[in-house]
FIKOLZA-1660 file (N, C-alpha, C; in steps of 0.1 Angstrom, whole numbers, plus 5000, padded with zeros to 4 digits):
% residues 194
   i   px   py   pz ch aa at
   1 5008 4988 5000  A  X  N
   1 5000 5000 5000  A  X CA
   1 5009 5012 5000  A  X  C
   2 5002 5024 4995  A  X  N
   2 5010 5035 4994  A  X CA
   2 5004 5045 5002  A  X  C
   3 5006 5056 4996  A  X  N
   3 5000 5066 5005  A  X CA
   3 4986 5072 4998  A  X  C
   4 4975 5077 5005  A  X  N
   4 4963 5082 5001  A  X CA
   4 4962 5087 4985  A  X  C
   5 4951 5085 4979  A  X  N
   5 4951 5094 4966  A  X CA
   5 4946 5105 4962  A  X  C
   6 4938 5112 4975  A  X  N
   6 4938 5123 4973  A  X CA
   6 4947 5131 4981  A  X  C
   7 4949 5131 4993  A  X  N
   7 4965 5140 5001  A  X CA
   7 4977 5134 4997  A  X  C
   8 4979 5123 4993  A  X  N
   8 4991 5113 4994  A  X CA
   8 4997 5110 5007  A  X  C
   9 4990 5109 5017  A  X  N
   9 4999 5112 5028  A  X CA
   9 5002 5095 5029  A  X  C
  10 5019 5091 5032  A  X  N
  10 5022 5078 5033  A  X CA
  10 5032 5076 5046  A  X  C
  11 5031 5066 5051  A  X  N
  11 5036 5062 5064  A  X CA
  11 5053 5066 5061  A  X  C
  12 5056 5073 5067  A  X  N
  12 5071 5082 5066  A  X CA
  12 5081 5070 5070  A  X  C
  13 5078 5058 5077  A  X  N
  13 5090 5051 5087  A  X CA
  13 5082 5036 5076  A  X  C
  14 5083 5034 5069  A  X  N
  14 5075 5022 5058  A  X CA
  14 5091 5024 5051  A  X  C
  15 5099 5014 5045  A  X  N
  15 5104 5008 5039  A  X CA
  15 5109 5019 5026  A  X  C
  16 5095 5017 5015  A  X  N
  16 5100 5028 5002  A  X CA
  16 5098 5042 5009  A  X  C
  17 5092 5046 5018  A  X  N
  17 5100 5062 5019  A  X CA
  17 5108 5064 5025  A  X  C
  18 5115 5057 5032  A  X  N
  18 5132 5057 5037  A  X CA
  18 5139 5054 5024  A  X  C
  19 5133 5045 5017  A  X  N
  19 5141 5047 5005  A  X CA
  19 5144 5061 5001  A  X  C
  20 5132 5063 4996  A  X  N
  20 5131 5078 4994  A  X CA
  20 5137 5091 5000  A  X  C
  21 5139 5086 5009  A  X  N
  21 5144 5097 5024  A  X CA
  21 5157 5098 5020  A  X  C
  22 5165 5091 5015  A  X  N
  22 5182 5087 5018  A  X CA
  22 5190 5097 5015  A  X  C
  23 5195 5105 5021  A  X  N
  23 5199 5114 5027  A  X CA
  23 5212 5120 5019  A  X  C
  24 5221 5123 5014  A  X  N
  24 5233 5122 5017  A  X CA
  24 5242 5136 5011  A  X  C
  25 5241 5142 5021  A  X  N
  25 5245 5150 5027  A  X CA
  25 5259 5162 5018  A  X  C
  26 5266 5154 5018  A  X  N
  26 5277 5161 5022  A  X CA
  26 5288 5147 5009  A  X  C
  27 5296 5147 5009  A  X  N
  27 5306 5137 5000  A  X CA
  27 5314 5126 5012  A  X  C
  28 5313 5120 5005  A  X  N
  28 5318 5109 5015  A  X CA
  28 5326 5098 5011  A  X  C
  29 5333 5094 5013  A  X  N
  29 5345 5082 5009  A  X CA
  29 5339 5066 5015  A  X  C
  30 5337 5056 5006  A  X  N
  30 5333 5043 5013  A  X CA
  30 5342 5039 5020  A  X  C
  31 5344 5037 5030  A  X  N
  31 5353 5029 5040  A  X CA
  31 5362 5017 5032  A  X  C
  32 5353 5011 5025  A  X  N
  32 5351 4995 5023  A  X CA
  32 5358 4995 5009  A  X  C
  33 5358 5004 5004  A  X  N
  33 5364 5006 4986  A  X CA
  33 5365 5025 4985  A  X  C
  34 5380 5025 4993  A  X  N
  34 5382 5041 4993  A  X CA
  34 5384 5048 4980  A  X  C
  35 5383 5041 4974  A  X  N
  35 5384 5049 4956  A  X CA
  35 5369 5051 4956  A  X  C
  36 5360 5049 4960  A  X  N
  36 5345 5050 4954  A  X CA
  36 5342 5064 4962  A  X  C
  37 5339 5076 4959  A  X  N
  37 5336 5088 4965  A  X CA
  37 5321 5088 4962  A  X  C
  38 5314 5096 4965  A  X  N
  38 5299 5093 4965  A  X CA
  38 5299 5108 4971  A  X  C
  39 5298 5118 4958  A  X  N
  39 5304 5136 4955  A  X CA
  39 5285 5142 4957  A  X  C
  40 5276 5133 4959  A  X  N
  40 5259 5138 4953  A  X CA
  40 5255 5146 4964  A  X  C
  41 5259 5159 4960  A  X  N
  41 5255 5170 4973  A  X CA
  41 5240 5175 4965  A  X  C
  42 5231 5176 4972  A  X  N
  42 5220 5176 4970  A  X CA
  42 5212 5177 4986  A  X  C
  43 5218 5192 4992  A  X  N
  43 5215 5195 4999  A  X CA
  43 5196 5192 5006  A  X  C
  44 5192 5189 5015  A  X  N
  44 5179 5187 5017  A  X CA
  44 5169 5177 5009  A  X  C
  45 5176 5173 5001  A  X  N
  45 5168 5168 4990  A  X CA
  45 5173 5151 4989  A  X  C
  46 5167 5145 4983  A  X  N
  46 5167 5130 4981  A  X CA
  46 5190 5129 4975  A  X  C
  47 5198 5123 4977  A  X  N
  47 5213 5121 4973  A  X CA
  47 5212 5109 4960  A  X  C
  48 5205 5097 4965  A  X  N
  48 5206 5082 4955  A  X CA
  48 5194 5076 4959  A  X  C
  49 5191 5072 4946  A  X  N
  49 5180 5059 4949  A  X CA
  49 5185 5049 4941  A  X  C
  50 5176 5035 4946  A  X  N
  50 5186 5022 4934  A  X CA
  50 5179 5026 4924  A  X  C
  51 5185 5019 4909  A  X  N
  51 5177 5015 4899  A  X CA
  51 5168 4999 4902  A  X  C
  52 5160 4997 4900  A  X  N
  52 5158 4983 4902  A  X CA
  52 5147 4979 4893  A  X  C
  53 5149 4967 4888  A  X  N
  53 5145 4959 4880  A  X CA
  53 5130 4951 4882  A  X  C
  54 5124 4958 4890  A  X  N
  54 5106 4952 4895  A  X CA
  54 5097 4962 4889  A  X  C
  55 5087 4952 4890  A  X  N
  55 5074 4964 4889  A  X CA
  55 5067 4961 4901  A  X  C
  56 5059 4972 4904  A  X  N
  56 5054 4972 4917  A  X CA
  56 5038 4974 4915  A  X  C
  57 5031 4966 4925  A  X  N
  57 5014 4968 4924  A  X CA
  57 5012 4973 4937  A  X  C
  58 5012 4987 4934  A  X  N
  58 5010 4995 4947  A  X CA
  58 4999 5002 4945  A  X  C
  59 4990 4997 4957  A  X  N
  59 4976 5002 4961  A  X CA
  59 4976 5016 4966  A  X  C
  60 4967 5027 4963  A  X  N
  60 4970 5036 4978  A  X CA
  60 4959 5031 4986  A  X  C
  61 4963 5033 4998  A  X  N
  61 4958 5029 5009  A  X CA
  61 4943 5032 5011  A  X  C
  62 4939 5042 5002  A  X  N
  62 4920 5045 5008  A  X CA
  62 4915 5038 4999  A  X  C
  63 4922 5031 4986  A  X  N
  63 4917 5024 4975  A  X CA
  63 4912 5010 4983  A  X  C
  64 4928 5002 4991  A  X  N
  64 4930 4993 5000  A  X CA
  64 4918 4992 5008  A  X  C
  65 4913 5001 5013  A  X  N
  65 4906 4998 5027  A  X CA
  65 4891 5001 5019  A  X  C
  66 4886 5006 5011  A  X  N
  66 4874 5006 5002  A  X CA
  66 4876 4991 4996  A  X  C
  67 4882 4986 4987  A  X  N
  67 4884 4971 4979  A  X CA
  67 4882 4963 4995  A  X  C
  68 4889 4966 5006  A  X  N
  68 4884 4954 5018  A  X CA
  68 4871 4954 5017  A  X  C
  69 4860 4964 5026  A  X  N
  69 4852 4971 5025  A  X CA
  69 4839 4963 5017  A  X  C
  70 4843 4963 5002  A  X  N
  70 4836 4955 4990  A  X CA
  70 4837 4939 4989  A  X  C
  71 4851 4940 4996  A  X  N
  71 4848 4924 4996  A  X CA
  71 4843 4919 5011  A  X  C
  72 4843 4927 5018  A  X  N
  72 4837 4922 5031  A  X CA
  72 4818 4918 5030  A  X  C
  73 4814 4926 5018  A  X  N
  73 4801 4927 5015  A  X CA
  73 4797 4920 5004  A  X  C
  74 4806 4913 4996  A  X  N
  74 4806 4901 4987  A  X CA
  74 4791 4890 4992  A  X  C
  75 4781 4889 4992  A  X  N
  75 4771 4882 4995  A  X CA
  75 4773 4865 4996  A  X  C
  76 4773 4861 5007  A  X  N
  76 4774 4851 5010  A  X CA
  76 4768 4838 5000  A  X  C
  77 4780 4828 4996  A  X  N
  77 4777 4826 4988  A  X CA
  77 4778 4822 4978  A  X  C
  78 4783 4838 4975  A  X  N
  78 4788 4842 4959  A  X CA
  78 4805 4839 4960  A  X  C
  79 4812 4839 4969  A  X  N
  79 4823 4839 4971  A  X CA
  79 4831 4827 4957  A  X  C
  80 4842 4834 4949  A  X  N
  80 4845 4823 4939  A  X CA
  80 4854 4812 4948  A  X  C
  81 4857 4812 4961  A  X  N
  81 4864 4800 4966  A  X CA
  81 4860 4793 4975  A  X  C
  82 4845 4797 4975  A  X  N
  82 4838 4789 4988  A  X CA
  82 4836 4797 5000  A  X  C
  83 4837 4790 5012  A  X  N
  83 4833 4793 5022  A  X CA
  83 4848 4804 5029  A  X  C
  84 4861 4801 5023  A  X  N
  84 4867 4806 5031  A  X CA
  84 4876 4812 5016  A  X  C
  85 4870 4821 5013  A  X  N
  85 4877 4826 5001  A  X CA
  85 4891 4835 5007  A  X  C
  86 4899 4836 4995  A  X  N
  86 4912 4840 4998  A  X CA
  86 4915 4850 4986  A  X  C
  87 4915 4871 4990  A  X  N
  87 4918 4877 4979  A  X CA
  87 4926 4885 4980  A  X  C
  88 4936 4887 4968  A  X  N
  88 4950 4894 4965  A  X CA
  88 4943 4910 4965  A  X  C
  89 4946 4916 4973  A  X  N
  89 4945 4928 4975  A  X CA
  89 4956 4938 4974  A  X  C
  90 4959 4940 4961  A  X  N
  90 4972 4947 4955  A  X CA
  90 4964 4953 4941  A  X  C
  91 4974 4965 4935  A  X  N
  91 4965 4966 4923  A  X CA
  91 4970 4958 4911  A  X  C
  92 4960 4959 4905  A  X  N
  92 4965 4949 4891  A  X CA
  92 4965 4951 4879  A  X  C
  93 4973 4963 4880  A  X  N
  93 4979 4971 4867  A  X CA
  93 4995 4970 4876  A  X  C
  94 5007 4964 4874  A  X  N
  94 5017 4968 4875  A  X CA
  94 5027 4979 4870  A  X  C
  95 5036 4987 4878  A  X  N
  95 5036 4997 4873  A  X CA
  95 5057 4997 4876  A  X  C
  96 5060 4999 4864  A  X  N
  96 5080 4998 4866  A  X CA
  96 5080 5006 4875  A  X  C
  97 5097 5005 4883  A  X  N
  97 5101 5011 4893  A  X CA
  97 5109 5024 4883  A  X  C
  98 5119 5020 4874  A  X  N
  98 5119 5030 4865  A  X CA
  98 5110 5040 4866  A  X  C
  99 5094 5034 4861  A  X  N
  99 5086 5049 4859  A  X CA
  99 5083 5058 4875  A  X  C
 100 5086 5051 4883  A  X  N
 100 5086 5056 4894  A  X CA
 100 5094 5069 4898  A  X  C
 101 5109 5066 4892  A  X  N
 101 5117 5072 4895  A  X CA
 101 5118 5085 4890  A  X  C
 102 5113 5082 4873  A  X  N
 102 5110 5096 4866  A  X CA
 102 5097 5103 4870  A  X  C
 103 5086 5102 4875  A  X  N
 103 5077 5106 4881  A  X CA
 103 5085 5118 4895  A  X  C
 104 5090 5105 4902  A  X  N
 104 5100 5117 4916  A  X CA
 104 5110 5125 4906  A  X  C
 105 5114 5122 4893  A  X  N
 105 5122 5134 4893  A  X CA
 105 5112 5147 4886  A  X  C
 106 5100 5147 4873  A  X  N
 106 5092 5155 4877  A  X CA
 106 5088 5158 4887  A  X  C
 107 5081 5156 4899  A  X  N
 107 5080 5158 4907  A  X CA
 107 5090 5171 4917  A  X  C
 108 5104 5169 4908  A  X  N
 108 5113 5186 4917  A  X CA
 108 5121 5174 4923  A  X  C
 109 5122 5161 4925  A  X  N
 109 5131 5158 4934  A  X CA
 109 5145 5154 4927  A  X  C
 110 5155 5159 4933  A  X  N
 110 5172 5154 4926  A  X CA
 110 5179 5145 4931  A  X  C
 111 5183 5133 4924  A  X  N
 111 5192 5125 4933  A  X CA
 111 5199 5118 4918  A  X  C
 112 5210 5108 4919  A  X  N
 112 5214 5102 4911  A  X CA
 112 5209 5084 4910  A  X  C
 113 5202 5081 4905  A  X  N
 113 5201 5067 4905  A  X CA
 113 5209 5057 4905  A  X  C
 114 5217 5053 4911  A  X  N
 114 5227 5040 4911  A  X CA
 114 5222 5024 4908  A  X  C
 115 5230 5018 4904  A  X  N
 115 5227 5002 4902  A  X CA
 115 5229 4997 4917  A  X  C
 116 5219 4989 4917  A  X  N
 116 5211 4979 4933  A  X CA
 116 5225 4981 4943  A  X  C
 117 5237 4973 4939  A  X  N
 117 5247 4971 4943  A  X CA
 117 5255 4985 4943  A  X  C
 118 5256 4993 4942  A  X  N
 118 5264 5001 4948  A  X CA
 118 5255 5012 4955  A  X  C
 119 5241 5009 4952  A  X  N
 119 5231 5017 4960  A  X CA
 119 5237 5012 4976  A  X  C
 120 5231 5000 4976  A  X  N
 120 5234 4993 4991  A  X CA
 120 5248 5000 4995  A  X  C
 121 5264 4995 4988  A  X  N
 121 5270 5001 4990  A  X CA
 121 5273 5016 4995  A  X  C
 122 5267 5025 4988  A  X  N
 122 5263 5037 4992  A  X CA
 122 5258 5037 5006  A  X  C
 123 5245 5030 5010  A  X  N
 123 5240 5032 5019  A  X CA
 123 5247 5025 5033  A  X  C
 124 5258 5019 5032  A  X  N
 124 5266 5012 5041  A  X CA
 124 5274 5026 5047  A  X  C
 125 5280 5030 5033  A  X  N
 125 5285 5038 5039  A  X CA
 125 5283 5051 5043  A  X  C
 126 5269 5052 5041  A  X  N
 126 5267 5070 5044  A  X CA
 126 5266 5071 5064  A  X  C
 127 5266 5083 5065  A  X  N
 127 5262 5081 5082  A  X CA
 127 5255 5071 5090  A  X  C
 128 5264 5072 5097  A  X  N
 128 5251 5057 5106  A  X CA
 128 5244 5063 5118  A  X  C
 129 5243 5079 5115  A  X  N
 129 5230 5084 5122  A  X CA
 129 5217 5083 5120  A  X  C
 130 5209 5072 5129  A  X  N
 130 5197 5071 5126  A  X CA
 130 5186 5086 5124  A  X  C
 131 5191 5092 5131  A  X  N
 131 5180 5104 5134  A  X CA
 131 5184 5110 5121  A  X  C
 132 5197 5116 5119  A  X  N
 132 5198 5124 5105  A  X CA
 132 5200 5118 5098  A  X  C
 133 5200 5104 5096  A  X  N
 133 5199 5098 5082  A  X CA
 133 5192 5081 5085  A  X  C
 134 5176 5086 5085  A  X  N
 134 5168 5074 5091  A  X CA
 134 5167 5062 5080  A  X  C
 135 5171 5065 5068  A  X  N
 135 5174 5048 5061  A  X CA
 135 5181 5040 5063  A  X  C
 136 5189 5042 5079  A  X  N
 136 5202 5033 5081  A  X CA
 136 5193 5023 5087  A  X  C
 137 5186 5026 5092  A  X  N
 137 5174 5018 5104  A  X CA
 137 5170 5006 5096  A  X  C
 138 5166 5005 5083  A  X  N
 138 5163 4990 5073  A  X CA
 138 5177 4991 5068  A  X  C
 139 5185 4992 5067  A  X  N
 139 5204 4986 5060  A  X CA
 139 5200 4970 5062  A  X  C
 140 5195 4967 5071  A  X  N
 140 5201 4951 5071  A  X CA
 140 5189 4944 5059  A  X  C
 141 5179 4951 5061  A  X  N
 141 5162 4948 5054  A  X CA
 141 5165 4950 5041  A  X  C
 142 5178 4965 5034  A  X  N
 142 5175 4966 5024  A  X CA
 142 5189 4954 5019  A  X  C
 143 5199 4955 5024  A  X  N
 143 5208 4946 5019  A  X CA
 143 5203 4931 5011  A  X  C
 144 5190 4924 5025  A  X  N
 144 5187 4913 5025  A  X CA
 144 5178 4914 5011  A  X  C
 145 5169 4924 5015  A  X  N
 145 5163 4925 4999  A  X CA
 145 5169 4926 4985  A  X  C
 146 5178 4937 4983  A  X  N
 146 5186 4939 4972  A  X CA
 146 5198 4934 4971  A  X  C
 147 5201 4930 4981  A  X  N
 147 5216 4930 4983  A  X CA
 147 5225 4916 4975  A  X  C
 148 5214 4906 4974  A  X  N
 148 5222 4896 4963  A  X CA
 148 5223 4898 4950  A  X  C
 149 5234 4891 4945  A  X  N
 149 5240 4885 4935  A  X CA
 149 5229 4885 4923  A  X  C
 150 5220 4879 4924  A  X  N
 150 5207 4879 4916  A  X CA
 150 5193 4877 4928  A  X  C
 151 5187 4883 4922  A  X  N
 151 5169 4886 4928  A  X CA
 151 5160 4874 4928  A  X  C
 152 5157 4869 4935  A  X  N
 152 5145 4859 4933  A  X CA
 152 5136 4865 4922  A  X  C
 153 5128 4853 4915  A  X  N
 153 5115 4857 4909  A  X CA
 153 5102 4861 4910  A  X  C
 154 5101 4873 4911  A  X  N
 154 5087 4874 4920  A  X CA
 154 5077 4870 4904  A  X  C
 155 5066 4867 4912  A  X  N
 155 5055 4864 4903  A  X CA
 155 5043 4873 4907  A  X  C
 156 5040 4881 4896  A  X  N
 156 5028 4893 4907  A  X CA
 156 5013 4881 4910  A  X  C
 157 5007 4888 4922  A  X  N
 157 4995 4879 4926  A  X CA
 157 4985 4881 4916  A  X  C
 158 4976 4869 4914  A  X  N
 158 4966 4873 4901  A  X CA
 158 4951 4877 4915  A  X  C
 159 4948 4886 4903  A  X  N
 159 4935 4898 4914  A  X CA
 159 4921 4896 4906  A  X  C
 160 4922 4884 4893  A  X  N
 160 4909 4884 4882  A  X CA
 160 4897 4885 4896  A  X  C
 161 4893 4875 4903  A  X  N
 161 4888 4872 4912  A  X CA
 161 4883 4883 4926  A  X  C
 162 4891 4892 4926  A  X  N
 162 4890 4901 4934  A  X CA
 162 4891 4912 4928  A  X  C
 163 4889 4915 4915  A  X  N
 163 4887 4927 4903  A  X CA
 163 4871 4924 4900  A  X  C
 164 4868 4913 4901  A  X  N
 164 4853 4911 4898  A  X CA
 164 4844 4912 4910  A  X  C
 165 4850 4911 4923  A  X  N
 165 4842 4911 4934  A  X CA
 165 4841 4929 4942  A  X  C
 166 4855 4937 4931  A  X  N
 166 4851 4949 4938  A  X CA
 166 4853 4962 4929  A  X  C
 167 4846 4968 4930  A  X  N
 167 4851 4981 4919  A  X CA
 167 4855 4991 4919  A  X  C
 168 4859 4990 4937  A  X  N
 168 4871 4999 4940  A  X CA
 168 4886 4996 4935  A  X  C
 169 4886 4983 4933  A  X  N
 169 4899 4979 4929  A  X CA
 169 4900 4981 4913  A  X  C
 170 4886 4977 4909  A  X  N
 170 4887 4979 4894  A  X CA
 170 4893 4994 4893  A  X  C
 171 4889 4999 4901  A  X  N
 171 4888 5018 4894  A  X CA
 171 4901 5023 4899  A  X  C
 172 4909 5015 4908  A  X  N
 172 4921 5020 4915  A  X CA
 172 4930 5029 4910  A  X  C
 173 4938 5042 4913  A  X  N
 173 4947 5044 4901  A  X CA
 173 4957 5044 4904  A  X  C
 174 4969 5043 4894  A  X  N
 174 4980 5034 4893  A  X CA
 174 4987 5044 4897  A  X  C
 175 4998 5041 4903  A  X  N
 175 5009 5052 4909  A  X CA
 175 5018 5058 4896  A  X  C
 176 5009 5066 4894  A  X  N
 176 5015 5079 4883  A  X CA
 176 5022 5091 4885  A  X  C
 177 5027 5099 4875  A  X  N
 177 5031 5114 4882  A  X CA
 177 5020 5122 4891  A  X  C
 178 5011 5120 4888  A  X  N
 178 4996 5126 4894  A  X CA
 178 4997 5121 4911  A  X  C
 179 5001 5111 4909  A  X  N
 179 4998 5104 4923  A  X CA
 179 5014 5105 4930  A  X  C
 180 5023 5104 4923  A  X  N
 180 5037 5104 4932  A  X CA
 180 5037 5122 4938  A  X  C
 181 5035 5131 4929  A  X  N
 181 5037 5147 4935  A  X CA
 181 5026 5147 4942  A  X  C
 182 5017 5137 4948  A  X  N
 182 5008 5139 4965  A  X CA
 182 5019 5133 4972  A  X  C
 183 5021 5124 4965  A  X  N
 183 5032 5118 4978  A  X CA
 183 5041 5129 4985  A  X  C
 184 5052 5134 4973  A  X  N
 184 5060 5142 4974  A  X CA
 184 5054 5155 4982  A  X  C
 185 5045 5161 4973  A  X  N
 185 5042 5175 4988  A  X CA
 185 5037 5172 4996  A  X  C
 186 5031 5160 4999  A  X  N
 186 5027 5157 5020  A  X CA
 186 5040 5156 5021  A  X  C
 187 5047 5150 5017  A  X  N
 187 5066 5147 5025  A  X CA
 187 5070 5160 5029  A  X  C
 188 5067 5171 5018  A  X  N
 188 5073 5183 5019  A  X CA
 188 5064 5186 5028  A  X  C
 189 5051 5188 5032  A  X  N
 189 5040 5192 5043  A  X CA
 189 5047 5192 5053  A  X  C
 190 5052 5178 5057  A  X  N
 190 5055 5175 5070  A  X CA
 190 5066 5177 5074  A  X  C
 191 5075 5180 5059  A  X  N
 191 5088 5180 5066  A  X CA
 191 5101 5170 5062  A  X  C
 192 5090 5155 5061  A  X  N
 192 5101 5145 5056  A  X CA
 192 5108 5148 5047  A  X  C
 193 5107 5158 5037  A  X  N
 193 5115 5162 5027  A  X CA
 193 5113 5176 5022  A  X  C
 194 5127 5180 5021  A  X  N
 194 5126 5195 5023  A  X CA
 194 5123 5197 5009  A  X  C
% end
């Protein structure tokens, strides 16, 4: 789930906006491979995010809790899996992380996009102050996620079944530029991003 689609407001301490958050400051030398400088001064503003190779079916959240909502009112019954049906509650239009990224940079935001592995890298070595640089707090979450050699294969969930039982989900809209600059100005509302 993402953040609302009409305020965009999204849980600030959730995984992708610490992604988002990542900080970096000032220039900094990796510890671990001192020839790698990491020069992305981009005062206030987003330093790196990965490139990465997924697409993502990201709900916003009032879409989420309306599509529950509909299926909770599914008339008994009618359920396509019986008595104890089971539904993928995600949206199902998948949407690249690519397009994600050029949405945040319309959106006014500046950073340099890195490949998976030297993102992590980066993020090992930027400050390990949690308070002024709160993406250090998932490092181990994001490592374990990106951090291998090659990616598992995700297979997105199929939603036929739970696209026909609600029409909030049918109508959901896909995380576009429209929908990333809510994100972006609640972040800036509050603060999370200058």
């Amino acid at each position: 789930m993402v953040g609302d689609s009409k305020n965009g407001v999204w849980n600030e301490t959730e995984a992708i906006s610490l992604i988002i958050k990542v900080l970096i400051k000032f220039p900094f030398i990796d510890a671990a491979h001192p020839t790698v400088v990491f020069p992305w001064q981009c005062a206030d503003t987003i330093g790196i995010l990965p490139e990465l190779d997924e697409s993502l079916a990201w709900l916003p959240v009032d879409y989420a809790a309306k599509t529950i909502i509909d299926l909770v009112n599914v008339p008994r019954g009618h359920e396509p899996f019986g008595e104890c049906p089971v539904w993928n509650v995600v949206h199902p239009r998948l949407v690249p992380w690519s397009s994600i990224l050029s949405s945040l940079e319309y959106s006014g935001l500046k950073f340099k996009a890195l490949p998976r592995h030297e993102w992590i890298r980066a993020m090992r070595a930027s400050p390990p102050d949690e308070v002024s640089n709160p993406s250090r707090k998932l490092l181990t979450f994001f490592e374990s996620k990106y951090g291998q050699e090659e990616l598992a294969t995700r297979y997105p969930l199929l939603t036929v079944e739970t696209e026909k039982a609600s029409e909030s989900l049918r109508n959901a809209p896909i995380s576009d530029v429209k929908l990333v600059e809510k994100w972006v100005a609640a972040w800036r509302e509050t603060g999370f991003l200058a």
